[in-house]
C-alpha positions in Angstrom: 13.1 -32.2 -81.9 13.4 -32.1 -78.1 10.8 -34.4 -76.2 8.1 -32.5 -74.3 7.0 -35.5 -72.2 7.9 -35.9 -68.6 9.8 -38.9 -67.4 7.9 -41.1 -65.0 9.0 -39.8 -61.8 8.1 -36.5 -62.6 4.7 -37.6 -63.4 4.2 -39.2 -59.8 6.3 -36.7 -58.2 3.8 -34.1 -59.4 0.4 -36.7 -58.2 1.9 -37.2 -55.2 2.4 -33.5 -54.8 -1.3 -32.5 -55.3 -2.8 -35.7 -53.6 -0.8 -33.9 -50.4 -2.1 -30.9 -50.9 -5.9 -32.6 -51.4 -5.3 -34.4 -48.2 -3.9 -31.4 -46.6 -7.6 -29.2 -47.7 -9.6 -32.3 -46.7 -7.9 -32.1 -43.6 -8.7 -28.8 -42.7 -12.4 -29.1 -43.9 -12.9 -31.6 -41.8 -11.3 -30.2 -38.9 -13.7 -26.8 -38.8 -16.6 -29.2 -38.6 -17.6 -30.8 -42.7 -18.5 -33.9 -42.7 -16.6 -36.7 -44.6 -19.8 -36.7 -46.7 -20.0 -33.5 -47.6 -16.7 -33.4 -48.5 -16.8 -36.6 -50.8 -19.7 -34.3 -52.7 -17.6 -31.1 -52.5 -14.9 -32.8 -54.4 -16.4 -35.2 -56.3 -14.7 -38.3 -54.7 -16.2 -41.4 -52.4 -16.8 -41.5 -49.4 -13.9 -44.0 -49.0 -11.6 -42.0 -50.8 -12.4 -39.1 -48.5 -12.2 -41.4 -45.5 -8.7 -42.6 -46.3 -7.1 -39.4 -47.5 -8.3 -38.1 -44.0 -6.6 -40.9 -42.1 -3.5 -40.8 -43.9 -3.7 -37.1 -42.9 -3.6 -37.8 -39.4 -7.3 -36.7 -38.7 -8.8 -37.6 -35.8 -12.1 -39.4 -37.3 -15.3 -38.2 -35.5 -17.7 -41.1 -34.5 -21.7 -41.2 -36.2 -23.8 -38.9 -35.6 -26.9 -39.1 -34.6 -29.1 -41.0 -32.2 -27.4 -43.9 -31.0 -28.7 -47.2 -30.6 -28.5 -48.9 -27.3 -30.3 -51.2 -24.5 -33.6 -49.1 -22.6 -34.8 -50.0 -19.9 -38.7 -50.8 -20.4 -41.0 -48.1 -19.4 -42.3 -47.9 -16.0 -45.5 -49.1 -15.3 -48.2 -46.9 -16.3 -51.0 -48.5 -14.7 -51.1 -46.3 -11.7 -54.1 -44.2 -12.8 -52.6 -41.4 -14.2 
């Protein structure tokens, strides 16, 4: 009776093949503007994972959003009557 399983390479020939093609749909996601969050929900991964399949893409990973935190200047004095 002939074996039905696949030999080894085969195996990681064929989960190489769909992790490209995972990377490749991440990619574009990500690239008409979904977030690497919403993306690790849409396909049930972690953030990480999502992260890293994105770099190994080659996308250009957008900084936070959101406001930023930085040095203000104090606020000008208000004692002028107004």
């Amino acid at each position: 009776m002939p074996s039905t399983r696949r030999a080894r390479g085969a195996r990681k020939q064929a989960s190489e093949a769909a992790r490209n093609r995972l990377a490749a749909d991440l990619k574009r996601r990500y690239d008409a503007g979904a977030s690497i969050r919403e993306l690790a929900e849409l396909t049930g991964r972690s953030y990480g994972f999502v992260h890293r399949m994105l770099s190994e893409a080659g996308a250009d990973i957008r900084g936070r959003g959101g406001a930023t935190r930085r040095n203000r200047p104090a606020p000008a004095d208000t004692e002028s009557g107004q």
